[in-house]
N, C-alpha and C positions, 0 to 999 in steps of 0.2 A: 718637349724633347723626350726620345722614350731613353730609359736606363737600363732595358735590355741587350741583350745582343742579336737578338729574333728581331729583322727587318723586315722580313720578307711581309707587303700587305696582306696579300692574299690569306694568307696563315695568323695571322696581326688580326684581322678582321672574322677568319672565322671562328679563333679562339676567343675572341670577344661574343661574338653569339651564343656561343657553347657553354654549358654552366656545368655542377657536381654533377658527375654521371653519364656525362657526356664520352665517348669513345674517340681516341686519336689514332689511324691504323699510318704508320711508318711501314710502306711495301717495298721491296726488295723489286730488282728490274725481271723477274720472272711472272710476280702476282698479274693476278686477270684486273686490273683495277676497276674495269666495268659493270662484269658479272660478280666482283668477290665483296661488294662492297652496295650499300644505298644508293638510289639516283638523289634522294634528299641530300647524301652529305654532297659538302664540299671539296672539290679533287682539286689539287696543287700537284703539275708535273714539273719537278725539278729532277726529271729523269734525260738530261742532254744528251748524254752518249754514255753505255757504259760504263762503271765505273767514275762517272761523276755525277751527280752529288752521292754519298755514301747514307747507309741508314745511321750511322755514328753519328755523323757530320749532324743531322737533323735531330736527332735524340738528346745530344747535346746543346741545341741551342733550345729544344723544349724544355729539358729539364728545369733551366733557369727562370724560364718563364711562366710554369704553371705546376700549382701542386699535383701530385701523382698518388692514386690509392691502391690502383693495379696494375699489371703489367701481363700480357699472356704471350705464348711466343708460340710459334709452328713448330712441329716435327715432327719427326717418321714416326711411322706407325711403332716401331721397338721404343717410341720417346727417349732418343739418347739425347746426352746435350750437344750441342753443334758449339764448333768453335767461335762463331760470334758472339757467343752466350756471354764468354766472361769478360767481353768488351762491354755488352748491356750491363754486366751487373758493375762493372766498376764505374758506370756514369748515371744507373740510378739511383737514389735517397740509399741508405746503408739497407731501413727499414723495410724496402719493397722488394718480395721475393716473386724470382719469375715464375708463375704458373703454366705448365708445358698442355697446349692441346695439339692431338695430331689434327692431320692436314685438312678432311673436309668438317670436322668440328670446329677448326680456325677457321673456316670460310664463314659456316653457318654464323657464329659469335661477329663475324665484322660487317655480315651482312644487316647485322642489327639498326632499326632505325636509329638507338643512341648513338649510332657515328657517325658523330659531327663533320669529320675534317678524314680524309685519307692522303696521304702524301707518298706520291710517288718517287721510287728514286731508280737511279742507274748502278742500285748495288750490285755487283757480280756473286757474292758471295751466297750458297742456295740456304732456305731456312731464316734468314734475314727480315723477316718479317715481325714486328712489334705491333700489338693492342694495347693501348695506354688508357687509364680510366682515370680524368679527371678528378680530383678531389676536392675537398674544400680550402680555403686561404684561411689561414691561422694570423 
């Protein structure tokens, strides 16, 4: 019986393949998930219709289920912070600060083969986009 809250298998199973170093992209209903991302990872669409499932909604049931070492997020070219920002930072560890890359340097970085798992959603909100860096289990 798992004592997570993360049910979802598909996500279950590919965080189990994935080890330290491994990339988590949480994408907003805007991202290219095809082109923005590895054909190696693993793609979970829980993007049903707009605005359901939220990148929140998933970032919090990651949290609890896997250590985190980094966190990158998208934004405009000025890199301001976007108001989702401080929903991310009140649901990551205290100790993980978000590292801001504009827009096709976020692509580049999630295009990476370390990303294991991409998880698509129906967020509406633009900028919503999260790189998660696996860490190790203490």
């Amino acid at each position: 019986m798992l004592t997570t809250t993360l049910l979802h298998p598909g996500i279950l199973g590919a965080l189990g393949r994935a080890g330290h170093g491994s990339q988590i992209l949480i994408a907003d209903g805007n991202y290219p998930f095809s082109t923005g991302s590895p054909h190696s990872a693993e793609k979970v669409f829980l993007n049903l219709r707009p605005g359901m499932v939220n990148v929140t909604d998933v970032l919090e049931a990651l949290v609890e289920s896997v250590p985190l070492e980094t966190a990158f997020v998208m934004v405009p070219d000025d890199e301001s912070d976007q108001p989702i920002f401080r929903e991310f930072r009140k649901l990551l560890p205290k100790k993980l600060a978000l590292t801001k890359v504009t827009r096709f340097a976020f692509y580049d970085r999630a295009r990476s083969n370390d990303t294991a798992l991409v998880i698509a959603t129906g967020e509406q909100r633009i900028y919503a986009n999260l790189l998660l860096t696996i860490g190790v289990r203490t």
